[in-house]
C-alpha positions as CSV (number, residue, x, y, z in Angstrom):
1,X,-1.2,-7.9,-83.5
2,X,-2.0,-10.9,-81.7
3,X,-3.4,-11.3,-78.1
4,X,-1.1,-12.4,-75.7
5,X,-1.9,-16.3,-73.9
6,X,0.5,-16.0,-71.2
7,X,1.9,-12.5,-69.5
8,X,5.2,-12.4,-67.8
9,X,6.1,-9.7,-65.9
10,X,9.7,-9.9,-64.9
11,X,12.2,-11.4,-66.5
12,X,13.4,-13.6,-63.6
13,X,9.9,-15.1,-63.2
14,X,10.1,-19.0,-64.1
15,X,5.9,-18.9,-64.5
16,X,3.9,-16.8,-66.1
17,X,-0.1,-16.4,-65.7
18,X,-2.8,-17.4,-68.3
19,X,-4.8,-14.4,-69.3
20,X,-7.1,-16.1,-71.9
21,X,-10.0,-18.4,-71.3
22,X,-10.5,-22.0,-72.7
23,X,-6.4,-22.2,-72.8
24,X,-6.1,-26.1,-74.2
25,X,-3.1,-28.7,-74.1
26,X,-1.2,-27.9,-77.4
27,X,-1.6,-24.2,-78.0
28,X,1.6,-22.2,-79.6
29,X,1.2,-19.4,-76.8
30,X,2.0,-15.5,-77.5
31,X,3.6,-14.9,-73.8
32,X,4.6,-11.1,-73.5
33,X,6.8,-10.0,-70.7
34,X,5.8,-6.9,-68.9
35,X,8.8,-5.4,-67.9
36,X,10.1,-4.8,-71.2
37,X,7.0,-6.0,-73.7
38,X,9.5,-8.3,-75.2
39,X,7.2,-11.5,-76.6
40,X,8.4,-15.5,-76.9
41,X,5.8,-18.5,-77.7
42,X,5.5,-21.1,-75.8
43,X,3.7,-24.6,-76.1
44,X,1.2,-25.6,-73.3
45,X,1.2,-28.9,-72.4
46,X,-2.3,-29.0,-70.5
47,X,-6.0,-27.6,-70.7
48,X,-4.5,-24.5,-68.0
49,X,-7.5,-22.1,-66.7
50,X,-7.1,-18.3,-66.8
51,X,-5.3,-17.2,-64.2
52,X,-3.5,-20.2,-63.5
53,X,0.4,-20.5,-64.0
54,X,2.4,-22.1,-66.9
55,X,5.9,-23.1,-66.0
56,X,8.6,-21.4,-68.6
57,X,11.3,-23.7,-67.6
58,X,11.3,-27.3,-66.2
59,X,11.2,-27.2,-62.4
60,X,12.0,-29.9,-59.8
61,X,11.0,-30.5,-56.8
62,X,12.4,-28.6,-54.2
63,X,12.7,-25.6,-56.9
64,X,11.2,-21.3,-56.0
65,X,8.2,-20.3,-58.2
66,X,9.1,-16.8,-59.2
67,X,6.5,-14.4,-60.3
68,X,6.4,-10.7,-60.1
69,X,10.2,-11.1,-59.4
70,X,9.1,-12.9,-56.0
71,X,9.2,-16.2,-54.4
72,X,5.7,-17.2,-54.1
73,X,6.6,-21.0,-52.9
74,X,8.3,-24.0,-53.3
75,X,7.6,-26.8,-56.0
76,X,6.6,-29.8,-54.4
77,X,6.1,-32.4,-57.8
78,X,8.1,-32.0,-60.3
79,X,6.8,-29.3,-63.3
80,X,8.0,-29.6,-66.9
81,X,8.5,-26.4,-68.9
82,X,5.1,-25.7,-70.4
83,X,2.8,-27.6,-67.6
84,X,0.4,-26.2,-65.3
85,X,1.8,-24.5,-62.2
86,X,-1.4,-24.7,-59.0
87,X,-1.5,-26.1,-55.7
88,X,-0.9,-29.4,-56.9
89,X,2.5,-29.0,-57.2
90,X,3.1,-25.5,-55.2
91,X,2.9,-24.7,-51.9
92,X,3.5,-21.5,-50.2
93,X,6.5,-21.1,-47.9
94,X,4.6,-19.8,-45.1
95,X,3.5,-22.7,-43.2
């Protein structure tokens, strides 16, 4: 069994969270969803630090960041799928 890169909990998230340290540009992810422990791979397209979010879909400007099954903000520069998902290119809704 191999240890998981990326964990997704719900299946409507659109970003999932880096759970292993070092995480380089170019690794063949093991992401596991949560909700179901179903598993798909994924390549990452950028050195991404543990606890930091991966984008599982391209995502445009404008676009909801889904985790948990929640909105946790809006994109605001546009994210391909497998790119690194911080406050670079999400904000919160809040304010």
């Amino acid at each position: 069994m191999s240890i998981p890169h990326l964990l997704v909990h719900d299946k409507q998230d659109n970003v999932g969270v880096v759970v292993v340290e070092g995480l380089t540009a170019g690794t063949k992810m093991l992401c596991v969803v949560t909700e179901d422990n179903s598993d798909f791979t994924l390549r990452v397209n950028d050195d991404v630090p543990i606890g930091h979010k991966v984008a599982l879909s391209d995502l445009k400007d404008g676009d909801t960041a889904i985790k948990y099954g929640q909105d946790i903000g809006r994109i605001v520069a546009s994210v391909t799928k497998g790119s690194h998902v911080h406050t670079h290119n999400l904000k919160t809704k809040r304010w």
